[in-house]
C-alpha positions as a Python dict, from the first residue, in 0.01 Angstrom:
ca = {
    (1, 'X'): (0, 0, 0),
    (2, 'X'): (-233, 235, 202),
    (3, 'X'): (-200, -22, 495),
    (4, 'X'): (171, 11, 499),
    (5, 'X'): (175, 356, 449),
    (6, 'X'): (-46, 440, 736),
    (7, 'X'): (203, 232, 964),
    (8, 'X'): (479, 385, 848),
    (9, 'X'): (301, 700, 938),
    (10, 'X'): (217, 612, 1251),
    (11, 'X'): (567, 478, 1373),
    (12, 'X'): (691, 799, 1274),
    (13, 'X'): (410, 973, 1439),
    (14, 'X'): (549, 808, 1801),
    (15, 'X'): (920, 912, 1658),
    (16, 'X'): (799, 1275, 1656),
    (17, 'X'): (640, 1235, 2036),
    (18, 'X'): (929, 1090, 2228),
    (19, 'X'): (1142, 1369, 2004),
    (20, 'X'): (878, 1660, 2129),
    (21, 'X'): (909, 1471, 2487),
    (22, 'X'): (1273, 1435, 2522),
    (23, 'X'): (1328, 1865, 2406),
    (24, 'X'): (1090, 1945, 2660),
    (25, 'X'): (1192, 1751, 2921),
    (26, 'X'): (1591, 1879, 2846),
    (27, 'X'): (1434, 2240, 2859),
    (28, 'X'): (1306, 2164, 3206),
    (29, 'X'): (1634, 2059, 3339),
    (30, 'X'): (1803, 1785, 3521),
    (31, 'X'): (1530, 1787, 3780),
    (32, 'X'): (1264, 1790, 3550),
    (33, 'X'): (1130, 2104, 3670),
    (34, 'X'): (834, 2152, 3477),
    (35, 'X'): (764, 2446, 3609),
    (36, 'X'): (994, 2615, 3393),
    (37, 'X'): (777, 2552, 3116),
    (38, 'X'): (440, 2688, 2988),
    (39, 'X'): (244, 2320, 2983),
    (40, 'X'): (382, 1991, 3049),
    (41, 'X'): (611, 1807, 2870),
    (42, 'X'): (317, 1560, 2753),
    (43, 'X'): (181, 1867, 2552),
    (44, 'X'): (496, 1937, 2360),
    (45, 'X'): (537, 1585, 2275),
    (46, 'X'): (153, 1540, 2158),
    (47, 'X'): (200, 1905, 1940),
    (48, 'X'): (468, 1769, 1764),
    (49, 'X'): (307, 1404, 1674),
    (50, 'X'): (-8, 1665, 1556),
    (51, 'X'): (224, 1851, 1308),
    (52, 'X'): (350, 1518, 1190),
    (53, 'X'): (46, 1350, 1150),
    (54, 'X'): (-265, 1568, 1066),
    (55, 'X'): (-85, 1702, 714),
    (56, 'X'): (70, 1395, 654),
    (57, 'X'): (-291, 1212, 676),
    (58, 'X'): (-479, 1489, 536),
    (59, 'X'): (-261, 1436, 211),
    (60, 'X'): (-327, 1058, 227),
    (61, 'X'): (-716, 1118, 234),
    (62, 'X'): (-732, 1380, -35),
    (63, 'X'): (-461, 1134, -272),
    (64, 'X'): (-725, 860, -218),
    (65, 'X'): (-1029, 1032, -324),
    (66, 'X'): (-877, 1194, -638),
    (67, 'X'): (-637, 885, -732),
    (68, 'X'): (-956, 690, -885),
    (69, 'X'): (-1067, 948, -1101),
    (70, 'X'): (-743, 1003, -1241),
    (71, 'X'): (-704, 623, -1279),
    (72, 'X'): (-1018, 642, -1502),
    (73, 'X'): (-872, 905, -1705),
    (74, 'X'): (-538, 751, -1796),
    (75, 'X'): (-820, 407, -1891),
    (76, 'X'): (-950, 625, -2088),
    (77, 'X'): (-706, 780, -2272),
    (78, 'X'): (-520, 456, -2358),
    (79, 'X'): (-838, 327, -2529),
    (80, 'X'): (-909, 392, -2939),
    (81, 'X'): (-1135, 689, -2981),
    (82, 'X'): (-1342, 500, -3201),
    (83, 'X'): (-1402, 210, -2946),
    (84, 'X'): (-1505, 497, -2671),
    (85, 'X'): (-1771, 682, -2907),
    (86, 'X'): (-1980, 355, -2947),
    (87, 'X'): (-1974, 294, -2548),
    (88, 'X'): (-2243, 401, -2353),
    (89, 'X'): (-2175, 523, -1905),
    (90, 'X'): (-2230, 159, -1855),
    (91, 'X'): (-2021, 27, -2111),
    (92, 'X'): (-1741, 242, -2021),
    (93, 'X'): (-1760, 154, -1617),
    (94, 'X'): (-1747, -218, -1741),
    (95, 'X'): (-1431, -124, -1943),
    (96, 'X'): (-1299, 40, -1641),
    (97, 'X'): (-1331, -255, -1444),
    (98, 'X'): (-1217, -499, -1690),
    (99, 'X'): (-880, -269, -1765),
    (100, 'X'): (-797, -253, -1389),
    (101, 'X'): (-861, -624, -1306),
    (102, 'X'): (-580, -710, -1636),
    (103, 'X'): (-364, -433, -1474),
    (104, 'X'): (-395, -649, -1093),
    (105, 'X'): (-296, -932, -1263),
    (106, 'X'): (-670, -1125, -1225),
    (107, 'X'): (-760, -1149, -1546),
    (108, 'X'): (-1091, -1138, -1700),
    (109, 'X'): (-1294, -1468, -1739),
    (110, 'X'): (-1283, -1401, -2129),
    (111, 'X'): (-1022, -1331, -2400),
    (112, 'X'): (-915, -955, -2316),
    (113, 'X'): (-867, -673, -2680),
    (114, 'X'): (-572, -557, -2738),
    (115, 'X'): (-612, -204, -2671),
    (116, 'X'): (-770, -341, -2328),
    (117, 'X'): (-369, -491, -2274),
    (118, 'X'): (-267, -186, -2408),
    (119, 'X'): (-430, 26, -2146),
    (120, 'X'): (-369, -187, -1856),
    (121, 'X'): (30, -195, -1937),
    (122, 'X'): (-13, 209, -1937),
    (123, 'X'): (-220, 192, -1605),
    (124, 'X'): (-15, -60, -1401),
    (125, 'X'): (285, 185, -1495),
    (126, 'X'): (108, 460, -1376),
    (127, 'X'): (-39, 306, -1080),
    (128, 'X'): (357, 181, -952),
    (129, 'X'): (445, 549, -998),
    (130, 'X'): (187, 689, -854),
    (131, 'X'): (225, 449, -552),
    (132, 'X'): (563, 539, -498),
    (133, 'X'): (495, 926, -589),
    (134, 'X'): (225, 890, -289),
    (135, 'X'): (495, 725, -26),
    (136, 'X'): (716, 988, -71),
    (137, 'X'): (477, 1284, -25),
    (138, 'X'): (326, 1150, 244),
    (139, 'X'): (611, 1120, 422),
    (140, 'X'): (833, 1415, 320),
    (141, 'X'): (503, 1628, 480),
    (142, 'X'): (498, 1398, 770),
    (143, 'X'): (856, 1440, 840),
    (144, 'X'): (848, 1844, 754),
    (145, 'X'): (578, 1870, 1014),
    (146, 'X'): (821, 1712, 1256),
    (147, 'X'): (1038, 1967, 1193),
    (148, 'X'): (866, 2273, 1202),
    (149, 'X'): (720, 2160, 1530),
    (150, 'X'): (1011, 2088, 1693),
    (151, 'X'): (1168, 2415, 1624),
    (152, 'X'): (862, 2543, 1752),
    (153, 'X'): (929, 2410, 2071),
    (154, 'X'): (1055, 2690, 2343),
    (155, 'X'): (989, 2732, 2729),
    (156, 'X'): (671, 2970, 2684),
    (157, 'X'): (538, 2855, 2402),
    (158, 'X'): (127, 2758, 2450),
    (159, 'X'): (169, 2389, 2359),
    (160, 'X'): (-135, 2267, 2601),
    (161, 'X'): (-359, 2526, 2433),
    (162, 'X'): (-262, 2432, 2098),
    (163, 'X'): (-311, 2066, 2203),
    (164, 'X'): (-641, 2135, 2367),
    (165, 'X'): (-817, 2364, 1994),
    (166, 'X'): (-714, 2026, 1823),
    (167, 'X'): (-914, 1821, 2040),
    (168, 'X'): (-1190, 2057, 2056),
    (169, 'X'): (-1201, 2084, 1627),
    (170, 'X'): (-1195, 1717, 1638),
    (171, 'X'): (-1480, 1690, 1901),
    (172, 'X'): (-1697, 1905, 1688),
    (173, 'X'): (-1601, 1745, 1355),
    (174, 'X'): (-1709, 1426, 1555),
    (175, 'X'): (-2017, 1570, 1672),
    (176, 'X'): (-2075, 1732, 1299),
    (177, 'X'): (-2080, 1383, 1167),
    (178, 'X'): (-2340, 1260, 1384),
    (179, 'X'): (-2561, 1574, 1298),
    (180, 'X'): (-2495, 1562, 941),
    (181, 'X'): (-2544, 1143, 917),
    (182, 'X'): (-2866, 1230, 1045),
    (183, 'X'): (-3009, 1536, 857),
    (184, 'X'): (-2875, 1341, 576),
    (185, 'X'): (-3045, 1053, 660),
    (186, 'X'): (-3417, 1280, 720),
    (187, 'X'): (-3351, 1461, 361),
    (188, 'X'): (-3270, 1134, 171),
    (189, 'X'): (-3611, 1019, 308),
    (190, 'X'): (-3767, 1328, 286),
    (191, 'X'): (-3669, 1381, -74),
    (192, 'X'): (-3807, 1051, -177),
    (193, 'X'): (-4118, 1065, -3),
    (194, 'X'): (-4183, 1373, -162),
    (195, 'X'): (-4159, 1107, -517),
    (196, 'X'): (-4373, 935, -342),
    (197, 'X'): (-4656, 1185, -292),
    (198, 'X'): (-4642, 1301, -693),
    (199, 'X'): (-4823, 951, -753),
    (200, 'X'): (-5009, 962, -447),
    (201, 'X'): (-5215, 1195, -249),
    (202, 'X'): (-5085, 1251, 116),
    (203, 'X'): (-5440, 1293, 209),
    (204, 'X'): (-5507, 914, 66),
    (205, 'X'): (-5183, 806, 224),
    (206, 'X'): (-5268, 981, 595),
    (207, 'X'): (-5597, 871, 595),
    (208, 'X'): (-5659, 548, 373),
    (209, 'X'): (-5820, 274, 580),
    (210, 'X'): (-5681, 6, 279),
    (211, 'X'): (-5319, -160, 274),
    (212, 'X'): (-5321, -315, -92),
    (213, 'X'): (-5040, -215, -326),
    (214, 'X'): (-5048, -298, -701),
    (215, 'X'): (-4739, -386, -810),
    (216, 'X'): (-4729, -267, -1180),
    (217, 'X'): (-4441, -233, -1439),
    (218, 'X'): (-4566, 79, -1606),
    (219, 'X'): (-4461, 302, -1283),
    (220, 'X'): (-4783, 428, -1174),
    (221, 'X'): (-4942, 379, -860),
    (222, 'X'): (-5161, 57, -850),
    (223, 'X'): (-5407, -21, -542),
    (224, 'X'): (-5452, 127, -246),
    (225, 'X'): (-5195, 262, -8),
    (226, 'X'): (-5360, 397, 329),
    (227, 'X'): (-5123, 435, 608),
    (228, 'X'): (-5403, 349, 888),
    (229, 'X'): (-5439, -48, 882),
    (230, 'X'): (-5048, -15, 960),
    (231, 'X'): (-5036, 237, 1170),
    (232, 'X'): (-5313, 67, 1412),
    (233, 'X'): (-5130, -254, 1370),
    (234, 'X'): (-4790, -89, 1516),
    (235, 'X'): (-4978, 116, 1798),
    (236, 'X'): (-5164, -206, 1905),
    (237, 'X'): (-4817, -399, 1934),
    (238, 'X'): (-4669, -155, 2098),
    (239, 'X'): (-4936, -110, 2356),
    (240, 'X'): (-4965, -457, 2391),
    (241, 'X'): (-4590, -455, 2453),
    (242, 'X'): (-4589, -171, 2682),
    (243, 'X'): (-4874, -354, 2943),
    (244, 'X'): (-4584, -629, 2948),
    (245, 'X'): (-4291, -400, 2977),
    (246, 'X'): (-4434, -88, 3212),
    (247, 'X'): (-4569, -252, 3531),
    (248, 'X'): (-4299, -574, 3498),
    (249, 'X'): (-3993, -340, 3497),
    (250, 'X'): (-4163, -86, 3703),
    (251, 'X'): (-4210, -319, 4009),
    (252, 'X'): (-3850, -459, 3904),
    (253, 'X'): (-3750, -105, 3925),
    (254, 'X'): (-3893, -34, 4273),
    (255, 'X'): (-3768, -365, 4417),
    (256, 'X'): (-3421, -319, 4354),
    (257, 'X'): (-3421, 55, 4457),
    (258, 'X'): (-3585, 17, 4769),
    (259, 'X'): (-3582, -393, 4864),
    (260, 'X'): (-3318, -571, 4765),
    (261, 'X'): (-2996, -569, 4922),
    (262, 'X'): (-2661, -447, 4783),
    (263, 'X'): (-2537, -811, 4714),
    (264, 'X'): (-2839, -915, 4541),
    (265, 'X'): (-2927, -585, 4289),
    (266, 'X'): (-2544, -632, 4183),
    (267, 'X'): (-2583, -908, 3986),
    (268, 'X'): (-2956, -880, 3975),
    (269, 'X'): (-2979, -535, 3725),
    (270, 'X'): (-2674, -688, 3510),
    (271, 'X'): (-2857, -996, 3446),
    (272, 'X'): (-3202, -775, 3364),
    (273, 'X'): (-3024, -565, 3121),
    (274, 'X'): (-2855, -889, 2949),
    (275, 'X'): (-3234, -916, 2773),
    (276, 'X'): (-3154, -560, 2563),
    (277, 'X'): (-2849, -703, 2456),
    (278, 'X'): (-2989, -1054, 2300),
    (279, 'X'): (-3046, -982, 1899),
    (280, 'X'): (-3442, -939, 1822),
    (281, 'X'): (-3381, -1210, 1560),
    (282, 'X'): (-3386, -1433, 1887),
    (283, 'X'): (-3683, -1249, 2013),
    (284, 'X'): (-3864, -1324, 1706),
    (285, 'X'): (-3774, -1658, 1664),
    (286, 'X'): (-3868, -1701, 2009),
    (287, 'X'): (-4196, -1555, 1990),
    (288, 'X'): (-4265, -1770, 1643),
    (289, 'X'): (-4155, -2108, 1775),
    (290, 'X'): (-4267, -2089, 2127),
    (291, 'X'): (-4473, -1837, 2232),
    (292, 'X'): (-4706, -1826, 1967),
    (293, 'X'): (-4757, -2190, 1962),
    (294, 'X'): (-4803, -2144, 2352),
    (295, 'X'): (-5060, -1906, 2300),
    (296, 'X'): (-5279, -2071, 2023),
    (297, 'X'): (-5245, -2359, 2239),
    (298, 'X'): (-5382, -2200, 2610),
    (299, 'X'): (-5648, -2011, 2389),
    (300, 'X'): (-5806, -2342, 2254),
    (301, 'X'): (-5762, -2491, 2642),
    (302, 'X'): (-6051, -2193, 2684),
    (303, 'X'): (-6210, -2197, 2356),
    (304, 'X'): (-6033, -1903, 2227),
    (305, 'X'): (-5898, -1930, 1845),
    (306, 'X'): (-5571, -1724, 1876),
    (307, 'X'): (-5381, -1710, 1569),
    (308, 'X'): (-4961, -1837, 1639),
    (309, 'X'): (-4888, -1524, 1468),
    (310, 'X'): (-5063, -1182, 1605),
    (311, 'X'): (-5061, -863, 1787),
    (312, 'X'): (-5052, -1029, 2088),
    (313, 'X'): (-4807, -1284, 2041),
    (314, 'X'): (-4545, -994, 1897),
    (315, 'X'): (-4688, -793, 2169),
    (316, 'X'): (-4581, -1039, 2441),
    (317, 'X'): (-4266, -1082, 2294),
    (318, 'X'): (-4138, -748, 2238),
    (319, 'X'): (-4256, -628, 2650),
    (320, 'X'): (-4027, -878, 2721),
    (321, 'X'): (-3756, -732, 2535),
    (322, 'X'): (-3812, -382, 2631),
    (323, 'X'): (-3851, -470, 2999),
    (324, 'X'): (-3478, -364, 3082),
    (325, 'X'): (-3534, -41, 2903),
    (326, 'X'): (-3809, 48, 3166),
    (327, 'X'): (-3668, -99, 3517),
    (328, 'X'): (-3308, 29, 3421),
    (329, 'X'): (-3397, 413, 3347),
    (330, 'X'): (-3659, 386, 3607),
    (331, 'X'): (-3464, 245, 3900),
    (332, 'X'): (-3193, 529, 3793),
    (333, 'X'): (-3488, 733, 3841),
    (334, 'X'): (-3620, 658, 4174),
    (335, 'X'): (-3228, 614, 4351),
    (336, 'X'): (-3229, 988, 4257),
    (337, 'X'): (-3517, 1107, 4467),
    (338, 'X'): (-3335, 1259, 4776),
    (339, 'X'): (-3280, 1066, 5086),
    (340, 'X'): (-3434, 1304, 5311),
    (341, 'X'): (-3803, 1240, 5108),
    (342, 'X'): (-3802, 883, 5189),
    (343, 'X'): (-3678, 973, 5594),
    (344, 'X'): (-3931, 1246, 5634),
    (345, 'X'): (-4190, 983, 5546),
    (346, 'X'): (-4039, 754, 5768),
    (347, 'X'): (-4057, 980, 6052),
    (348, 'X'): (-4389, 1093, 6025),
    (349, 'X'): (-4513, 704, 6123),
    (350, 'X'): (-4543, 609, 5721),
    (351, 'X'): (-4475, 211, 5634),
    (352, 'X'): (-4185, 177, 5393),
    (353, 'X'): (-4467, 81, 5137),
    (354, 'X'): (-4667, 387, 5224),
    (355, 'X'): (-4380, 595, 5162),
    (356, 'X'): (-4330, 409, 4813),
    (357, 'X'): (-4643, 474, 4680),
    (358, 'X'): (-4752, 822, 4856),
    (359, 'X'): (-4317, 1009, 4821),
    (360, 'X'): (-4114, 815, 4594),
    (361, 'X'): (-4326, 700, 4318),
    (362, 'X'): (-4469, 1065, 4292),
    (363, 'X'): (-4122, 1251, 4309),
    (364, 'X'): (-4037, 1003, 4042),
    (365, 'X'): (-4289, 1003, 3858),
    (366, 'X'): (-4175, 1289, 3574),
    (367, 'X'): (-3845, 1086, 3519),
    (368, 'X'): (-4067, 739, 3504),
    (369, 'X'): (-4282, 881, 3219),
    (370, 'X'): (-3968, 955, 3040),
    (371, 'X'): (-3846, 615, 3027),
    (372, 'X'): (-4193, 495, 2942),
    (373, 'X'): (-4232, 718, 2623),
    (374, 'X'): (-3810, 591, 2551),
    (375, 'X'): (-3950, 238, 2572),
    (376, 'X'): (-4258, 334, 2354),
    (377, 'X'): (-4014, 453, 2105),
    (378, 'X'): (-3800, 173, 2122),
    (379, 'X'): (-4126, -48, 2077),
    (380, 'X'): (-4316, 131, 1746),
    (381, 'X'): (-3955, 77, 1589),
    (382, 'X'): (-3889, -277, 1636),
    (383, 'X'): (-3857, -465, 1315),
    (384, 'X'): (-3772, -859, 1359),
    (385, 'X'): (-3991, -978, 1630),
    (386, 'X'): (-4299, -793, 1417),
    (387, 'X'): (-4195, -947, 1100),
    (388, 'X'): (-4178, -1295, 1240),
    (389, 'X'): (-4444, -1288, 1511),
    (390, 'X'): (-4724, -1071, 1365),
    (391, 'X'): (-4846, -1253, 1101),
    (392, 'X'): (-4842, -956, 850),
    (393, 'X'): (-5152, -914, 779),
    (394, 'X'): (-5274, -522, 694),
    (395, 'X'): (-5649, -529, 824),
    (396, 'X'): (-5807, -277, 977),
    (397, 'X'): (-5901, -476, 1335),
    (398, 'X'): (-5958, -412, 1680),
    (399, 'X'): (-5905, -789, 1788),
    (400, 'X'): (-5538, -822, 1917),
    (401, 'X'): (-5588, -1224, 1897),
    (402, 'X'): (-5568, -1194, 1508),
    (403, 'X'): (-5263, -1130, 1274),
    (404, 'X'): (-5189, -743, 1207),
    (405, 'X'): (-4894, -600, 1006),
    (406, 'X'): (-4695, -282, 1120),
    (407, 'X'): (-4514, -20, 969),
    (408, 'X'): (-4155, -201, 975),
    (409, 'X'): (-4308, -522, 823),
    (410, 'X'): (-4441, -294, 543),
    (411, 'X'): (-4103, -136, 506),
    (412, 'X'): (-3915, -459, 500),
    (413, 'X'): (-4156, -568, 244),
    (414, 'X'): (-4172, -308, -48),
    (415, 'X'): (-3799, -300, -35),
    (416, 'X'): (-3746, -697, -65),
    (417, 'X'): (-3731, -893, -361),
    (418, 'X'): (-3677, -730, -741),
    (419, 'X'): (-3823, -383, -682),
    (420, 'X'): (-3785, -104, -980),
    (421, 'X'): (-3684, 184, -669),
    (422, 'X'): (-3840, 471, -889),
    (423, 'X'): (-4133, 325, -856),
    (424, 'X'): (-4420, 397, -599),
    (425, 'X'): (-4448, 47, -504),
    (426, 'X'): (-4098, 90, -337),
    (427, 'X'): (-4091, 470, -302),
    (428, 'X'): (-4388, 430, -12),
    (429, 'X'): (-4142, 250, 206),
    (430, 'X'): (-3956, 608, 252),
    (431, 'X'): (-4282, 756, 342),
    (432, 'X'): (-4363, 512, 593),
    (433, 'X'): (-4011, 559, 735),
    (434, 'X'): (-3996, 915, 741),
    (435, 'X'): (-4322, 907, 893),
    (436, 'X'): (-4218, 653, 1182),
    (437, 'X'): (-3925, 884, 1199),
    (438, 'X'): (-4148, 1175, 1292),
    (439, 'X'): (-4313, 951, 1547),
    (440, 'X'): (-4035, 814, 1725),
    (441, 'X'): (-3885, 1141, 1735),
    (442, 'X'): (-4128, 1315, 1881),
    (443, 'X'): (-4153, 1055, 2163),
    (444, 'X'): (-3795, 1066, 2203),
    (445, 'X'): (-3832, 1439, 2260),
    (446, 'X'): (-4087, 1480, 2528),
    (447, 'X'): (-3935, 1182, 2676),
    (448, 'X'): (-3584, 1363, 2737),
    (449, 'X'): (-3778, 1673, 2788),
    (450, 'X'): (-3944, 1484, 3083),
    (451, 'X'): (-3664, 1359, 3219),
    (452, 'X'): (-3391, 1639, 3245),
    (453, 'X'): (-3662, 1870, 3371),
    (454, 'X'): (-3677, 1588, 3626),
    (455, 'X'): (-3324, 1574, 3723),
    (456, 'X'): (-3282, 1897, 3767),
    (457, 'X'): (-3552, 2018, 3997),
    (458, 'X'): (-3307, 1773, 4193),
    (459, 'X'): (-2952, 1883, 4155),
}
């Protein structure tokens, strides 16, 4: 019903713009003189379809989020009083759900009650007017709108401006949901890391040098749950994976600003940036089957013993993946650095490499950071390739040759399986998020920090 509804709505949304349209265009005369008119003709039409639409759906939004409450209601009141004081929240929601799927015509698996008939007669009536109570409204205010607005529509009168505060409100709301998704996402964590911390210490948490949760029924903490072991494990991956990524993409970066030709860095940078796009379930998979094999088997050629899964195997792996991160931002970096740098070098008897090293690389070198501390971000958050490749293993080591686990293999792990979610054993998986939260953020800061400082000492 909504479905057909909203097309209705919409067909009668592009009835209202070619009606705005056409009185516009008639005020403007035979020769379409739209001078004679405060804004274009485009405007009117677009002010009208507004009118017509934005109460029309505004009624349609507000119907569907109180319709299922009332739905509820009229289940509820169709049921024996006496049947609904023995019920429990969970018993009634049950009911609910059993009522509605009679009413759809479903069925239950099992023989339905009488008064559960009973109520689901009563609610598919009340759903069929209601459904038809809700087409009507909708579009009465849809075609009211059209309307008003159209006898709003006069020579002088400010339809552009009108247009443009709608698109501004919706720009902001747009922008609004983006802030609020994540403040709500920061308090949600922060909230139940603060559970968390009422069963265990911060300063045990911060500063533990033991990974080993208990896993308990009774709801108390169990074990040991120091954030160190993981927090070493995800810097040495991530520094592992920035020695791939930083001097590979780097040099990539440098080539294709200042070597390769036009023909060639067209379809060369694509290609380079197709690596961000492949899933890190690939990476990982990748790095399990082949690379870490690869590994274990080079290190015994030398008489190394190099675990299949470790630090440096999910190390490799995820430079390679964040390799396009670094050339991309960087070689957007160094094609920035004014012309006239790289030609007063020139002149002054420096080789092109001279002038690479000694002019460019130093004017770029603010913005270059910047994308270093973007790709450090996007390493310490990586998930798949450390899950599969790292071996998961929450030791307190310096030896990158040996299995290590990380702060997103942790995460992924106390929120898997049959977990009680009050519990602390699942509760520290906010902590650890909100705490690689605060990380990334803060690299993601000084990184953009970096980097428009950068750009505009240049503009």
């Amino acid at each position: 019903m909504n479905l057909l509804l909203i097309g209705v709505l919409l067909a009668i949304i592009a009835i209202a713009y070619q009606i705005g349209l056409t009185k516009s265009r008639n005020m403007a005369g035979k020769g379409n003189n739209s001078a004679m008119l405060h804004s274009r003709p485009g405007y009117y039409g677009a002010l009208v379809a507004l009118w017509c639409g934005i109460p029309a759906f505004l009624i349609l939004i507000v119907w569907n989020i109180v319709e299922p409450s009332i739905l509820k209601h009229v289940v509820l009141d169709n049921v024996p009083a006496q049947i609904k004081a023995t019920m429990d929240p969970a018993s009634v929601s049950v009911l609910i759900d059993r009522v509605q799927a009679i009413a759809s015509g479903f069925g239950v698996s099992d023989q339905p009650a009488a008064y559960e008939v009973a109520a689901a007669q009563q609610l598919a009536k009340f759903e069929n007017i209601a459904s038809f109570a809700k087409l009507a409204v909708v579009i009465c205010s849809a075609l009211i709108g059209l309307v008003w607005a159209k006898r709003r529509v006069e020579k002088r009168y400010r339809a552009r401006n009108q247009v443009e505060k709608v698109i501004n409100v919706a720009l902001a709301l747009c922008s609004g949901v983006a802030i609020l998704t994540t403040i709500g996402i920061v308090m949600s964590m922060f909230s139940e890391a603060m559970r968390f911390f009422s069963f265990v210490s911060p300063l045990d948490f911060f500063f533990g040098t033991e990974w080993n949760p208990g896993f308990s029924t009774s709801g108390n903490a169990e074990g040991s749950y120091g954030l160190l072991p993981l927090l070493w494990g995800t810097l040495m991956v991530s520094g592992i994976a920035l020695l791939v990524a930083v001097p590979v993409g780097l040099m990539i970066a440098i080539y294709l600003a200042e070597y390769a030709s036009s023909s060639f860095r067209s379809w060369a940078k694509p290609a380079i940036e197709v690596l961000a796009g492949i899933p890190t379930i690939v990476y990982g998979v990748f790095a399990l089957m082949i690379i870490g094999p690869f590994i274990k088997q080079m290190g015994a050629y030398i008489g190394l013993e190099i675990n299949a899964t470790s630090a440096l195997t999910a190390g490799f792996v995820m430079g390679i993946m964040i390799i396009p991160f670094v050339s991309s931002l960087s070689d957007d970096i160094i094609t920035q650095v004014p012309r006239s740098l790289r030609d007063g070098s020139l002149g002054l008897g420096a080789t092109k490499s001279e002038t690479i090293r000694q002019v460019i690389v130093p004017a770029a070198l603010p913005g270059i950071i910047g994308a270093f501390l973007l790709a450090a971000s996007r390493a310490i958050g990586e998930t798949m390739i450390v899950v599969l490749a790292a071996g998961n293993s929450p030791l307190l080591h310096v030896n990158p040759l040996e299995a290590v686990s990380t702060v997103t293999i942790t995460i992924v792990n106390q929120l898997t399986g049959d977990t009680d979610f009050a519990s602390p054993q699942a509760l520290v998986a906010f902590a650890l998020g909100l705490t690689l939260f605060v990380i990334t953020l803060g690299l993601n800061i000084v990184a953009l920090y970096i980097v428009r400082k950068y750009r505009e000492q240049y503009e």
